[in-house]
PAMAR-925528 format. One record per residue (C-alpha): residue in three letters; x, z, y. Coordinates in steps of 0.25 Angstrom, whole numbers, plus 2048, in hexadecimal, padded with zeros to 3 digits. Each point is the difference from the previous one (the first is absolute). Last residue first. Layout:
BEGIN
("ALA",(X,Z,Y));
...
//
This chain:
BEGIN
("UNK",(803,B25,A77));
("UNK",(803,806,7F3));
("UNK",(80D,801,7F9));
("UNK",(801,80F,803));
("UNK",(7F1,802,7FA));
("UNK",(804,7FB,7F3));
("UNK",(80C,80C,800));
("UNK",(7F5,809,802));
("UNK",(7F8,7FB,7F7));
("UNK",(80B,801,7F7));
("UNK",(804,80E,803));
("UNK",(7F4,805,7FC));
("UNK",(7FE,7F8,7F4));
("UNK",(80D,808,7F9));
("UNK",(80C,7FA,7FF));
("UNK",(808,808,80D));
("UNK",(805,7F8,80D));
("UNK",(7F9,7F3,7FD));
("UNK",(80B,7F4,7FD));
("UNK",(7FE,7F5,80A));
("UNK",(805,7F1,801));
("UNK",(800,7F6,80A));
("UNK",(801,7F2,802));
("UNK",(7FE,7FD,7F1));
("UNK",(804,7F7,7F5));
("UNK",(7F7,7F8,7F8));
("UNK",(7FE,807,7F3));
("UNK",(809,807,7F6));
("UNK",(7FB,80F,803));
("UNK",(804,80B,7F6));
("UNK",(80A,805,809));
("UNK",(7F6,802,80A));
("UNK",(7F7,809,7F6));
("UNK",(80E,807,7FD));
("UNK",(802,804,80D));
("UNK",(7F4,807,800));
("UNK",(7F1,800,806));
("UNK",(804,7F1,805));
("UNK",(7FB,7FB,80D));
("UNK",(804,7F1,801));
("UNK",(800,7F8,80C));
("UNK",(7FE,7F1,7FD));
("UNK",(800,7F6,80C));
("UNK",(7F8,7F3,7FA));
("UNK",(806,7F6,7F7));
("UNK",(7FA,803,7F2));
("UNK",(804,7F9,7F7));
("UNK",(800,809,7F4));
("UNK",(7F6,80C,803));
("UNK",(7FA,7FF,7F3));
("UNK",(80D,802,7F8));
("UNK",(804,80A,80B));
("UNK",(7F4,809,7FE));
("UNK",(803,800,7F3));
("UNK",(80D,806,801));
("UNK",(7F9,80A,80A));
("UNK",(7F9,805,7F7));
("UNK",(808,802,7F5));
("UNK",(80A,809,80C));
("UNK",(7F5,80A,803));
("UNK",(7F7,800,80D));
("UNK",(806,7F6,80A));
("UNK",(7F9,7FD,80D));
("UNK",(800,7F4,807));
("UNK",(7FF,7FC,80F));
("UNK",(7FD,7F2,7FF));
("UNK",(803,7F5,80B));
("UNK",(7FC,7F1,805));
("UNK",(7F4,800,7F6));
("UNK",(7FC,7F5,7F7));
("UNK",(806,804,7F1));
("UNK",(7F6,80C,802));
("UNK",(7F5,7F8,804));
("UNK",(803,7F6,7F4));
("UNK",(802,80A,7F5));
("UNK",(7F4,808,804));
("UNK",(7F9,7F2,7FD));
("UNK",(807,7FB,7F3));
("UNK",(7FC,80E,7FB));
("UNK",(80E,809,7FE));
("UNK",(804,801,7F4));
("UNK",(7FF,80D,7F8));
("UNK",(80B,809,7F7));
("UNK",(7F9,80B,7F8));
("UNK",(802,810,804));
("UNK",(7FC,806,7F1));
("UNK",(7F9,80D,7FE));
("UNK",(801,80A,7F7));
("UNK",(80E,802,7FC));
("UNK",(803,80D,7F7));
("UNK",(80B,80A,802));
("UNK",(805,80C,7FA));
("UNK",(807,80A,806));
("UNK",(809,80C,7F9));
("UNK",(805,806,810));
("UNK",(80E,806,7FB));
("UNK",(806,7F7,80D));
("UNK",(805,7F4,7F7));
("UNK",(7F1,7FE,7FC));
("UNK",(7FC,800,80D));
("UNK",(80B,7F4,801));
("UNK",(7F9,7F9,7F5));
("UNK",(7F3,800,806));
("UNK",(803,7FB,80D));
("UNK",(809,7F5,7FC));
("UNK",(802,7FB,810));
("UNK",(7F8,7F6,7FF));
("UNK",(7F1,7FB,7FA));
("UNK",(7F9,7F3,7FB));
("UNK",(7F7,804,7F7));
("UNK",(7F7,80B,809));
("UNK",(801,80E,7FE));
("UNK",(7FB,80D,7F9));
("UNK",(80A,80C,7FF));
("UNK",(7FC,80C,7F6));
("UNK",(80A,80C,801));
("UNK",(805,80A,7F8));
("UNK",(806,80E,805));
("UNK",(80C,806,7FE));
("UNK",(804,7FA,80F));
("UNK",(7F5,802,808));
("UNK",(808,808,80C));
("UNK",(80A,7F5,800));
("UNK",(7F7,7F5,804));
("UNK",(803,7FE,80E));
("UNK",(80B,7F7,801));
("UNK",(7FA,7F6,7F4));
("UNK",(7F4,800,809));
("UNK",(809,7FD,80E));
("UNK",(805,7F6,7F7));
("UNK",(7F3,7FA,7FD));
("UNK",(7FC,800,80E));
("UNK",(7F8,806,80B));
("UNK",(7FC,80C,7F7));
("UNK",(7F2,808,7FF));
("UNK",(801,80D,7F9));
("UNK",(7F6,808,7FC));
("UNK",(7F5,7F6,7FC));
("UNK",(7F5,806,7FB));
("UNK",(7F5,7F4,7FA));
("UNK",(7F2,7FF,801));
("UNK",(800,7F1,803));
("UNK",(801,800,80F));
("UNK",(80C,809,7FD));
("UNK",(807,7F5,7F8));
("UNK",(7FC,7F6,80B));
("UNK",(805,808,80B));
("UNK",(80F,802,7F8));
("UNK",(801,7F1,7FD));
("UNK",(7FD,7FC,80F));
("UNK",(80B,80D,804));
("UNK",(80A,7F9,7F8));
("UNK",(807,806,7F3));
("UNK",(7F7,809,7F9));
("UNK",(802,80C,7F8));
("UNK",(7F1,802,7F9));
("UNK",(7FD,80E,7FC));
("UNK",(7F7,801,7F1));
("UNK",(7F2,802,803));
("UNK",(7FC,7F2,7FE));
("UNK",(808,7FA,7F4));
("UNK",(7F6,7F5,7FB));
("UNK",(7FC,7FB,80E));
("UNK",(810,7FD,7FF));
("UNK",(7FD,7EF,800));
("UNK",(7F9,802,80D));
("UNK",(80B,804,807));
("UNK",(80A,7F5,7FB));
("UNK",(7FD,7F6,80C));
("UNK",(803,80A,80B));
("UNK",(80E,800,7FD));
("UNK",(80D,80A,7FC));
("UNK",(7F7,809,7F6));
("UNK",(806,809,7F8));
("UNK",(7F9,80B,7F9));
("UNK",(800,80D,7FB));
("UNK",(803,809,7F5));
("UNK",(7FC,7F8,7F4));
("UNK",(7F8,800,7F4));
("UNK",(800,7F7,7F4));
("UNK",(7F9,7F4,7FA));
("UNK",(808,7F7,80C));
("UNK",(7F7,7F6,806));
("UNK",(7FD,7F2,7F9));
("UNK",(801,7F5,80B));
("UNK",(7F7,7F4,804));
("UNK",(803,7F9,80E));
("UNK",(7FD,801,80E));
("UNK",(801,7F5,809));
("UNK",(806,801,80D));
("UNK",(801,7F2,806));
("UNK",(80F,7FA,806));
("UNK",(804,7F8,80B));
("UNK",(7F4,803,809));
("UNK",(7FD,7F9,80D));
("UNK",(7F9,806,80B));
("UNK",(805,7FA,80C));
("UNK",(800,808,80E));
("UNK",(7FE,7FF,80E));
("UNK",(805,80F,806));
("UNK",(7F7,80A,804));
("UNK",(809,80C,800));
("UNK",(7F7,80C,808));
("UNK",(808,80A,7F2));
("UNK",(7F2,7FF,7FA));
("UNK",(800,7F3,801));
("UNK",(80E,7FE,7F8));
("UNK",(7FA,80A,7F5));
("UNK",(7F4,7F8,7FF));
("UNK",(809,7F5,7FC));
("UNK",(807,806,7F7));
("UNK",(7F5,805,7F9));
("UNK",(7FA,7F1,800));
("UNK",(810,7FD,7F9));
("UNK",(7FE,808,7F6));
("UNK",(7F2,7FD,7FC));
("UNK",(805,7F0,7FE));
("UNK",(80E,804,7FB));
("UNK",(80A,7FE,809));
("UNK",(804,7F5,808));
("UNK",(7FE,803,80E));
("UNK",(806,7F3,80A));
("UNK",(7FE,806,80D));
("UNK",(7FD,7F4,80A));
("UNK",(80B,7FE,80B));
("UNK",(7FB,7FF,80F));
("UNK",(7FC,7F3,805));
//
């Protein structure tokens, strides 16, 4: 039998994905099972006004409604279509955040609002700060931890092989505390080489880093693997 896709982003992440897969004529036999739930959370916005915004997910969209008319930088095209879908201009669309941190230098002088999730790398609002950009940041949404159901866990810990992809070193820690004992072939796809860095499960037959951290190289990268 030919190995399952083990997808364990967030619920509507992981459809899109999905979608995205069968668009490309991939039609693999693949497991939905979330590690984490997007959850938004209260916050109080800034009583002052900025130059533009910062958005580096799809999830912090809908906490900007307040700022429409203001340019989005967004890191990700997913983030960058939802912001337009949403009234937003988006000048530049970057693949990572240190392609953002690379292109920003036109807006230094300028003050930024950056809106994110709890758990976050890479120190994104301070390093904007570094480059003469005054940023401040507010998290509105949460990314909480979830067990698998007794039943997804079950199918999943009964295949012979999983191709798994790895979107963010957190994630893919907890995929490894709910992937312990597992004895299939394991074949993980990591978007970085820190997502693979980050993994503390069973050990893999193969591993894969996509060539560029962005979602397109990662399906691509998904699609190598695949039979």
């Amino acid at each position: 039998m030919n190995p399952a896709l083990l997808i364990t982003r967030p619920e509507a992440d992981g459809s899109k994905l999905i979608q995205e897969l069968r668009a490309m004529a991939l039609h693999p036999r693949v497991i939905l099972a979330p590690v984490m739930e997007i959850r938004s959370v209260a916050f109080e916005l800034p009583d002052r006004a900025f130059d533009f915004l910062v958005l580096t997910s799809r999830h912090a969209v809908a906490a900007a409604q307040s700022y429409q008319g203001l340019p989005a930088l967004c890191v990700g095209e997913a983030t960058a279509q939802a912001a337009r879908e949403a009234g937003f201009e988006t000048p530049s669309v970057f693949a990572n955040a240190e392609a953002l941190l690379a292109g920003v230098a036109p807006y230094a002088g300028q003050r930024a609002l950056y809106l994110h999730g709890r758990h976050t790398r890479g120190r994104l609002a301070e390093r904007l700060n570094s480059a003469e950009i005054a940023t401040e940041d507010r998290v509105v949404y949460d990314q909480v931890a979830c067990d698998w159901p007794p039943q997804i866990c079950e199918e999943i810990m009964a295949q012979s092989a999983l191709i798994l992809p790895l979107y963010s070193p957190r994630s893919a820690r907890l995929v490894a505390e709910n992937l312990a004992g597992f004895t299939g072939k394991l074949t993980l796809v990591g978007l970085s080489e820190a997502c693979l860095e980050g993994w503390t499960g069973p050990v893999p037959v193969t591993t894969v880093v996509a060539a560029r951290p962005d979602g397109a190289a990662m399906k691509m990268a998904i699609a190598s693997q695949l039979p």
